[in-house]
Each structure stands twice: as C-alpha cells, then as structure tokens.
TORNUBA-746014 format. One record per residue (C-alpha): residue in three letters; chain; x, y, z. Coordinates in nm, 3 decimals. Layout:
N
ALA / A / X / Y / Z
...
This chain:
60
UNK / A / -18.878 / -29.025 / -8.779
UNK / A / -18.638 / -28.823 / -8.568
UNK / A / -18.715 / -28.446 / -8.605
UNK / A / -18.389 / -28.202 / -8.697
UNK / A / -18.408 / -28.041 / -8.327
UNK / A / -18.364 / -28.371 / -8.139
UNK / A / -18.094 / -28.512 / -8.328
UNK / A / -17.720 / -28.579 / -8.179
UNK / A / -17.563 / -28.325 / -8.468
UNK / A / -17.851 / -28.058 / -8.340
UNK / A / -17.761 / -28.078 / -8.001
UNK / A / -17.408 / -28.067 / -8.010
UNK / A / -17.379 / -27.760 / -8.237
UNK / A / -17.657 / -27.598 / -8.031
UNK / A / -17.435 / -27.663 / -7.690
UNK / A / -17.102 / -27.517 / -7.888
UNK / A / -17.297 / -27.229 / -7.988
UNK / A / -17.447 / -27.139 / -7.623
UNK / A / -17.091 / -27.247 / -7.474
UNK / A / -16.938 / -26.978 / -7.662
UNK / A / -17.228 / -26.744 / -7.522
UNK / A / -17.109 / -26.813 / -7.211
UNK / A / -16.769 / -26.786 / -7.193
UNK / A / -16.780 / -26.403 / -7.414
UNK / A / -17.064 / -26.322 / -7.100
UNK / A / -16.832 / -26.443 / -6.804
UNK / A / -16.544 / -26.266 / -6.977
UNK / A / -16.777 / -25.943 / -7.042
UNK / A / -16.912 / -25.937 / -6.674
UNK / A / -16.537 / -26.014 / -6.561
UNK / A / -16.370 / -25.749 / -6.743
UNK / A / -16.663 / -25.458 / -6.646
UNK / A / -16.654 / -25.588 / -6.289
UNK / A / -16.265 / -25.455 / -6.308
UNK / A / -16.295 / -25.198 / -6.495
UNK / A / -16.116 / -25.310 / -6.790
UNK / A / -16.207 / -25.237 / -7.125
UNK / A / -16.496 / -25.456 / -7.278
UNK / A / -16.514 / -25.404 / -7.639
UNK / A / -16.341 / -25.731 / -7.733
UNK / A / -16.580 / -25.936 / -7.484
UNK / A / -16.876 / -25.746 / -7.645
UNK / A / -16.736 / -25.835 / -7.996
UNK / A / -16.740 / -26.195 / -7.937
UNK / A / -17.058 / -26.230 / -7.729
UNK / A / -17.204 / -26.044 / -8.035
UNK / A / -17.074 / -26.305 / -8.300
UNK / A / -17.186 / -26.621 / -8.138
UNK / A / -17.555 / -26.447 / -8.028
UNK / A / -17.545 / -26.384 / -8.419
UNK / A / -17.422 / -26.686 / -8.493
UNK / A / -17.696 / -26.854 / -8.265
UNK / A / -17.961 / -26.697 / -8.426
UNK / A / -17.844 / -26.762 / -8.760
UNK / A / -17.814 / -27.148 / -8.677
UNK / A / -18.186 / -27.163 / -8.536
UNK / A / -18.350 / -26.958 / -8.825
UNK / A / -18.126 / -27.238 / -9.081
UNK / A / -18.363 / -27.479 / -8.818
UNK / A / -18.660 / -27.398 / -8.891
C-alpha cells in the first residue's frame, strides 16, 4: 500500500505549496534589500507558510 506522503497528488501539492514559499521569500529579501516597502511580500509569505502548515497537519 502506498502511504498518503509518497503519493504523486502529495508531492505535487507539497512542491506548489513550498514554490509559493519561495517566490513571497525572494520577493521579501528583494524588496528589503532596496528598501522598498515589504508588507505585501510578508503578507503572502505568511499565507502559503499558513497554508503549508495547514496542508501537513490535514496529513497526518
């Protein structure tokens, strides 16, 4: 039997979920770096960090 975490549908969500970690992070880090305002970039890296926890508890 294939376990939940090892499955195709697992792994692709997971890899959405941690892409949109990284691109609110590389925006956040861009923006400070020129001293623009990072609320927005905090806002989003917030939701998907949420959102990634959410989808792991749901996991388990």
């Amino acid at each position: 039997m294939l376990k939940w975490r090892a499955s195709v549908e697992y792994c692709k969500r997971e890899n959405e979920i941690y892409d949109k970690i990284r691109t609110a992070s590389e925006e956040y880090a861009r923006r400070s770096k020129s001293g623009m305002d990072t609320t927005e970039a905090l806002r989003r890296l917030e939701a998907a960090l949420v959102e990634f926890e959410l989808f792991r508890y749901r996991q388990t």
